[in-house]
C-alpha positions in Angstrom: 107.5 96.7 131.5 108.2 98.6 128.2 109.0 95.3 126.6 106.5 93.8 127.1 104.0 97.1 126.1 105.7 97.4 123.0 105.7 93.9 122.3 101.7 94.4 122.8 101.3 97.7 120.6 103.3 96.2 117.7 101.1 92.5 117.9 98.4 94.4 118.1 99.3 97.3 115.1 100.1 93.7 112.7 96.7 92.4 113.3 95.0 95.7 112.8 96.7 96.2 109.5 97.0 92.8 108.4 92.9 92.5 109.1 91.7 95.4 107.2 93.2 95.0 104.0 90.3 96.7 102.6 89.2 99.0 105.0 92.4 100.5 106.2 93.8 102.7 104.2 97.5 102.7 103.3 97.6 106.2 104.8 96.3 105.1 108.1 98.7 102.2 108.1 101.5 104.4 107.6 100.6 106.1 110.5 100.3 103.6 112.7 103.7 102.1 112.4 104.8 105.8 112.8 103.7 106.4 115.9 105.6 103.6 117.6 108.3 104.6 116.1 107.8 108.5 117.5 107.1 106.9 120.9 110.1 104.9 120.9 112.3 108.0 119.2 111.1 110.1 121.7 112.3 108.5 124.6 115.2 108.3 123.2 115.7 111.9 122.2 114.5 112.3 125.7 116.5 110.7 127.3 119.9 111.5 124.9 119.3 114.9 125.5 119.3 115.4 129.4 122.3 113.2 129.3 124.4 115.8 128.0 125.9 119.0 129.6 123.2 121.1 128.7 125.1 124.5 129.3 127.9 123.5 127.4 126.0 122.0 124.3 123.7 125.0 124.4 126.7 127.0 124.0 128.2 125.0 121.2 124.6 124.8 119.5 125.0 129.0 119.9 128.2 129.3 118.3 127.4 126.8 115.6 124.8 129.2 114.5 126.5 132.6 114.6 128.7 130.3 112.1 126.0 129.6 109.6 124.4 132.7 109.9 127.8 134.6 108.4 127.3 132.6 105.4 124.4 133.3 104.3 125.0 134.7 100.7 123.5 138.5 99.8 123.0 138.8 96.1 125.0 141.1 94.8 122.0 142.3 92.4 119.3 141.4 94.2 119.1 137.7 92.5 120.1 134.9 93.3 120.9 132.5 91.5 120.0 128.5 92.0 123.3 127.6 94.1 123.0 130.7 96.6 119.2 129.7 96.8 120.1 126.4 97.6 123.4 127.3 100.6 120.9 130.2 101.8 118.3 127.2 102.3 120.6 125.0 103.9 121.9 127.5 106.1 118.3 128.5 107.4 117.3 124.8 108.0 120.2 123.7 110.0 120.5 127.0 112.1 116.2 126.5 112.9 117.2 122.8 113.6 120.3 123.6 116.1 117.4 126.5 117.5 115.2 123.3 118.1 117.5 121.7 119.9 118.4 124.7 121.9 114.5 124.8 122.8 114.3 120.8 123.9 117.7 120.9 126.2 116.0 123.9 127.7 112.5 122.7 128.1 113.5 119.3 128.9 115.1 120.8 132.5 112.6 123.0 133.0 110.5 120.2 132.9 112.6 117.4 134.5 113.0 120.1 137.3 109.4 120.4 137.9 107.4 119.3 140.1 104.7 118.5 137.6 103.6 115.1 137.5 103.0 113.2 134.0 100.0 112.3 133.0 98.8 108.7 134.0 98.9 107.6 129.9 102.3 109.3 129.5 101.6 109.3 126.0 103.5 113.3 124.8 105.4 115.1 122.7 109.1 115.4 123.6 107.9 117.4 126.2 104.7 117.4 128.7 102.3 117.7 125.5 100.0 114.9 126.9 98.0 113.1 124.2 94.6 111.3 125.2 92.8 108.9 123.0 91.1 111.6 120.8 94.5 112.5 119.7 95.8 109.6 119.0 92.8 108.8 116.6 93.4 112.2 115.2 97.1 111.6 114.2 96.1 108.0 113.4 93.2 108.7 110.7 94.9 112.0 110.1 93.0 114.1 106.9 90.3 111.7 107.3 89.4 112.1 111.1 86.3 113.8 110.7 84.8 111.5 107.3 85.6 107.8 109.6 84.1 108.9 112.4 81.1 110.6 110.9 80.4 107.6 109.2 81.2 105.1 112.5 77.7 107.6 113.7 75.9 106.9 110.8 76.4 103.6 110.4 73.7 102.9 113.3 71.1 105.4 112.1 71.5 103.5 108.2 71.3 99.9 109.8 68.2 101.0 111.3 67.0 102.3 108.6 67.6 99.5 106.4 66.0 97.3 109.8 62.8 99.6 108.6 63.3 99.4 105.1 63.0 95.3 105.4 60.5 95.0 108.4 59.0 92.1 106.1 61.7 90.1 106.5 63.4 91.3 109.2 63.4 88.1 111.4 65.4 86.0 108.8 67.7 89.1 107.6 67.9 89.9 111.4 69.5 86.1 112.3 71.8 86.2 108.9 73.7 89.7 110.1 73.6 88.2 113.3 75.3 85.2 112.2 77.4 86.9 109.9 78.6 90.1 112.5 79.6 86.9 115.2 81.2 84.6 112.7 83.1 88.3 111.8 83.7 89.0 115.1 85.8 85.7 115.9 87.3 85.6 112.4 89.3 88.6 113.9 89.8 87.8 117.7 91.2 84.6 115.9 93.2 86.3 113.5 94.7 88.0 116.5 95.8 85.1 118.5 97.5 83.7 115.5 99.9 86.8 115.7 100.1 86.2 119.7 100.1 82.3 119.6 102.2 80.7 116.9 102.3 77.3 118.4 98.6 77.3 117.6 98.7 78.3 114.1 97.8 75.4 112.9 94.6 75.0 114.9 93.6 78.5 114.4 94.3 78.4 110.5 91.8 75.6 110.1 89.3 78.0 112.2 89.7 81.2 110.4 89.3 79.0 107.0 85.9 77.4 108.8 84.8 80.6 109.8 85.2 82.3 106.7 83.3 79.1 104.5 80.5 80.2 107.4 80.7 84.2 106.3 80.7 83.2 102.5 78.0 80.8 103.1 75.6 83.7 105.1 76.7 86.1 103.0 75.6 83.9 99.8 72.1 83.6 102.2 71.8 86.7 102.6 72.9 88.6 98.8 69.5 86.2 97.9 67.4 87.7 100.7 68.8 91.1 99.4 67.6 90.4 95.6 64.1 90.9 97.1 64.8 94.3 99.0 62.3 96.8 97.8 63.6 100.3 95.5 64.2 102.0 98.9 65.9 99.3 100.9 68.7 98.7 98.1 69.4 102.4 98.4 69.7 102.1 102.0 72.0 98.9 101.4 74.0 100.5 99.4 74.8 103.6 101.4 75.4 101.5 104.5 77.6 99.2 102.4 79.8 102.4 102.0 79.6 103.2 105.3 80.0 99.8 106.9 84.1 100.2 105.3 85.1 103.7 106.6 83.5 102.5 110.3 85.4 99.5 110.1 88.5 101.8 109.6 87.5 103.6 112.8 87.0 100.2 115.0 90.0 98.9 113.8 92.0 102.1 115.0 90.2 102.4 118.3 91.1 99.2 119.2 94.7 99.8 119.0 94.7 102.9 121.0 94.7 101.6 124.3 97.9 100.0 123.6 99.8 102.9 122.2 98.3 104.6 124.8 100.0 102.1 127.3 103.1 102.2 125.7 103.5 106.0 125.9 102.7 105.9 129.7 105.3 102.8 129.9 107.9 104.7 128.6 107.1 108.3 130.2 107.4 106.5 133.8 110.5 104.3 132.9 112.2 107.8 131.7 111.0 109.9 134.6 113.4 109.6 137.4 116.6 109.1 134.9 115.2 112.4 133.6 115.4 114.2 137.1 118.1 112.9 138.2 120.1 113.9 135.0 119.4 116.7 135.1 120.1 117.8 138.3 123.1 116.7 137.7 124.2 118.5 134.5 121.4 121.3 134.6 120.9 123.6 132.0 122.0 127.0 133.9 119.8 130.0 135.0 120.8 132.0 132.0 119.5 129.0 129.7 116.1 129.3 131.3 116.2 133.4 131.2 116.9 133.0 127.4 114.3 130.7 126.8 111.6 133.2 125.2 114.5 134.4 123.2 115.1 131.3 121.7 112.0 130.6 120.9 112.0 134.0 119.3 115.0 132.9 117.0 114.0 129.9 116.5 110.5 131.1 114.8 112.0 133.6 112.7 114.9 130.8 111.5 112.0 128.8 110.7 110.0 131.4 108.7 113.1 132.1 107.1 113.5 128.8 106.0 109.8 128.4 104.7 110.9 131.6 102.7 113.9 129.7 101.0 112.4 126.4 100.6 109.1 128.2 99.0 111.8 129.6 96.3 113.7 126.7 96.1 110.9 124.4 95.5 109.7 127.4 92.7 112.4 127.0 90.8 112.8 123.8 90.4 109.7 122.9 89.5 109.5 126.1 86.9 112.4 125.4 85.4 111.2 121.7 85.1 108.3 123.2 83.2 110.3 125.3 80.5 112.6 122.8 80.3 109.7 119.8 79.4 107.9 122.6 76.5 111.4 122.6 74.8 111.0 118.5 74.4 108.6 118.6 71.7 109.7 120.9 69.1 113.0 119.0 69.9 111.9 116.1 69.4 110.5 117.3 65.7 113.6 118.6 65.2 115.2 115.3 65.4 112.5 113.9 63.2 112.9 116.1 60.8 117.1 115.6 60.6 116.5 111.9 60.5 114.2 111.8 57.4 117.2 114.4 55.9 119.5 111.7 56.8 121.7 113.9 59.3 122.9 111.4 61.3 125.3 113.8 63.4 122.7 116.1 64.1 120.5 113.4 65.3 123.0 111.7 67.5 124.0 115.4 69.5 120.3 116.3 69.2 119.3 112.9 70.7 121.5 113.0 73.3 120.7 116.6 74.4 117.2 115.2 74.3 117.7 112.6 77.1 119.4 114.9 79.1 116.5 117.5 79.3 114.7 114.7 80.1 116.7 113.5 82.8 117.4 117.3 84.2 113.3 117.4 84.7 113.3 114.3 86.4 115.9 115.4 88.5 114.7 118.9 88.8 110.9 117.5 90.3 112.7 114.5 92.2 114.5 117.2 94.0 111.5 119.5 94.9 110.1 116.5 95.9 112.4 115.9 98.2 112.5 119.3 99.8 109.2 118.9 100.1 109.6 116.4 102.9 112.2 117.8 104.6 110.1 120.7 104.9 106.8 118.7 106.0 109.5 116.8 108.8 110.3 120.9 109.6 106.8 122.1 109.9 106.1 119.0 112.1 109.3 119.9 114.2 107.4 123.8 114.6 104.3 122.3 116.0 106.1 119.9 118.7 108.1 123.2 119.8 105.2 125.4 120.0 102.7 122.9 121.4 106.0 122.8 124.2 105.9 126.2 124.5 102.3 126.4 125.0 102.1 124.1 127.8 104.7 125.8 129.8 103.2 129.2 129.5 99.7 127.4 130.2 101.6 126.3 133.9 102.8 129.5 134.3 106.6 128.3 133.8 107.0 130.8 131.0 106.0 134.4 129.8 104.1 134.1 126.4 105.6 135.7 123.4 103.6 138.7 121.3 100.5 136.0 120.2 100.1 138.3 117.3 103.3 138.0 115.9 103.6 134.4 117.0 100.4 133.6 115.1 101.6 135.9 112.0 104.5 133.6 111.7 102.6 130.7 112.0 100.2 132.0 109.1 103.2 132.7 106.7 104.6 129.0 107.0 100.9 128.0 106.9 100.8 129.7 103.6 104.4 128.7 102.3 103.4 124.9 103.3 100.8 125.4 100.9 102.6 126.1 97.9 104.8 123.9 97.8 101.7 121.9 98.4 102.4 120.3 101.8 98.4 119.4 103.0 96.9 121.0 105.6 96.8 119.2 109.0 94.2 119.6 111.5 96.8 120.0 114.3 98.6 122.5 112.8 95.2 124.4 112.6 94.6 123.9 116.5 97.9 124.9 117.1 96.7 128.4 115.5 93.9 129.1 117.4 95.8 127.9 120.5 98.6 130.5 120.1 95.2 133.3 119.1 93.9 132.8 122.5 97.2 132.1 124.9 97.7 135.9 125.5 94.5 135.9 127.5 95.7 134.1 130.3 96.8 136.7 132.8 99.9 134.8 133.7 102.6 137.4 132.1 103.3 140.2 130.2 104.0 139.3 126.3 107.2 139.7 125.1 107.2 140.7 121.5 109.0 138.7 118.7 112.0 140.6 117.4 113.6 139.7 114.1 117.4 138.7 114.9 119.5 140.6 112.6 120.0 141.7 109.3 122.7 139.6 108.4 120.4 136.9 106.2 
């Protein structure tokens, strides 16, 4: 049941984190309890959204945005200043939001209509995007993907060299990392079972504190065996030391795949046939699914829009932060300087004018900070729509859009991303070169991106 897969994914996501302290970076963590909670938010969004009169809402998401759109504010002089920058960046975010919802009423019909069946795992994006285990690691390890499970490969190749390295006492050594990798290994599947099994705490506390007097005492044995490693062996040691940490990373994780893996599919299946029959009950209309590509159309250029407001946004904030925290010192001098002259009215306006500036660059920063995540939480709303998109051209459910103008837009919110120095992600960059090479599938003609108009 999903209970009962959920209740597995979480028991198991506590022990993985909880057990690799020092492995596991906080990162990775993070990322973990995030995915459960996409799995779960999707099937709700899921859900939520075919349970609503999709012509109508699409309608009232349509109007909605001819509404924003009128108020987007044209500088008289060409400038705006910080308030119009702000309403215009409002504006563009919530009309690329109510595009994306447009987008997942419409594709969630399509799909729920179709006689596609979903993948055995079940594990997606919103919409048909089917993840295997490759991509949950990915989104799991995130930036650091490639380093953990480069170093899970090399950690054989160094043990055996280090094997080599100590071939003169490679017996003994050979029985102490044995010793030491079993006691390990049930140290863990214990520390499991006390998450699973609280009745047995008590028994299982006194074996993880016996089994971890074992480690210290073989690793004790075996630091003494290590003092007599020649020049080239402590190298070796020391590299697969390093090693040993970011491949523990990557066994942790990959334990712990299976059951999101399970929970996805649990939650696809239970969500299926509510899905269906919703919908064909309150479909989404013909004219809906004709307008598709245009949406999508809108919906990117809404999007680059907003990237274009939020980059300026973010700019000025954080350069006015700037000028404002080179005025503090010669202030501050200033005050210094009235003090010594005993002008204690100056001081008291100066000092006061001082903490302000300081607390107008805090705020200043705080709030670039801020729109910084909103637009991370925007670009990784982009790259669920588009993968979407994607897989319904890729089933031949959808024309595909100009790729060259798709991928253009891409590239500019790629590049405004970057300064206002969102990181990179590797999905976003395989979502790139999957738009590149979508227009040559001979499944339809492209239909070009059009700008919508002027009015912004």
């Amino acid at each position: 049941s999903s209970a009962k897969a959920l209740q597995s994914a979480i028991v198991q996501s506590r022990s993985t984190i909880s057990s690799t302290t020092n492995t596991l970076e906080p990162s990775i963590a993070d990322a973990i309890s995030q995915n459960i909670v996409d799995s779960i938010s999707n099937t709700v969004n899921k859900v939520t959204a075919v349970s609503q009169d999709g012509a109508r809402t699409i309608q009232t998401l349509e109007t909605e945005i001819e509404g924003l759109i009128s108020n987007v504010v044209v500088p008289k002089y060409g400038q705006a200043n910080a308030g119009e920058m702000m309403a215009n960046r409002d504006i563009h975010k919530l009309a690329a939001e109510k595009y994306s919802k447009i987008l997942e009423i419409t594709m969630q019909s399509k799909n729920a209509s179709s006689s596609t069946t979903a993948a055995p795992n079940g594990f997606t994006n919103n919409n048909g995007h089917t993840k295997n285990s490759n991509d949950i690691m990915a989104a799991l390890l995130g930036d650091q993907y490639e380093t953990i499970s480069t170093s899970k490969l090399q950690q054989a190749e160094l043990q055996q060299q280090l094997d080599k390295a100590t071939s003169s006492t490679f017996t003994g050594r050979q029985r102490i990392v044995s010793n030491l990798t079993t006691y390990t290994t049930e140290r863990d599947q214990v520390a499991t079972r006390m998450e699973e099994l609280k009745l047995e705490m008590h028994r299982l506390a006194t074996t993880h504190s016996n089994l971890t007097q074992k480690i210290n005492d073989r690793t004790l044995d075996l630091t003494k065996f290590d003092r007599n490693l020649t020049g080239e062996g402590k190298d070796i040691e020391a590299r697969l030391a390093e090693t040993n940490k970011k491949a523990q990373a990557y066994d942790n994780v990959v334990g712990l795949v299976h059951y999101l893996e399970q929970l996805g599919g649990v939650l696809t299946t239970s969500t299926a046939s509510f899905t269906k029959a919703v919908v064909t009950k309150t479909p989404v209309g013909e004219e809906a699914l004709e307008k598709f590509l245009r949406s999508m159309e809108l919906y990117l250029m809404r999007m680059k829009r907003y990237f274009d407001a939020e980059v300026r946004m973010v700019g000025f904030l954080r350069e006015r932060a700037i000028s404002l925290e080179q005025q503090l010192p010669s202030l501050e001098f200033e005050i210094q300087e009235c003090t010594a002259l005993g002008m204690t009215s100056n001081v008291s306006e100066m000092t006061k004018n001082l903490k302000d500036m300081v607390q107008n660059v805090a705020d200043d920063r705080g709030i670039a900070d801020a729109l910084s995540r909103e637009a991370e939480n925007m670009r990784h709303d982009l790259m669920e729509r588009s993968e979407q998109y994607l897989d319904m051209v890729r089933r031949g459910e959808s024309k595909a859009l100009d790729n060259t103008a798709h991928g253009s837009v891409l590239d500019t919110i790629r590049q405004n991303a970057i300064q206002i120095e969102l990181p990179e992600t590797r999905r976003y960059k395989v979502l790139m070169t999957s738009v590149s090479g979508i227009a040559s599938r001979p499944i339809a003609a492209p239909a070009p991106i059009a700008a919508p108009a002027p009015i912004a």
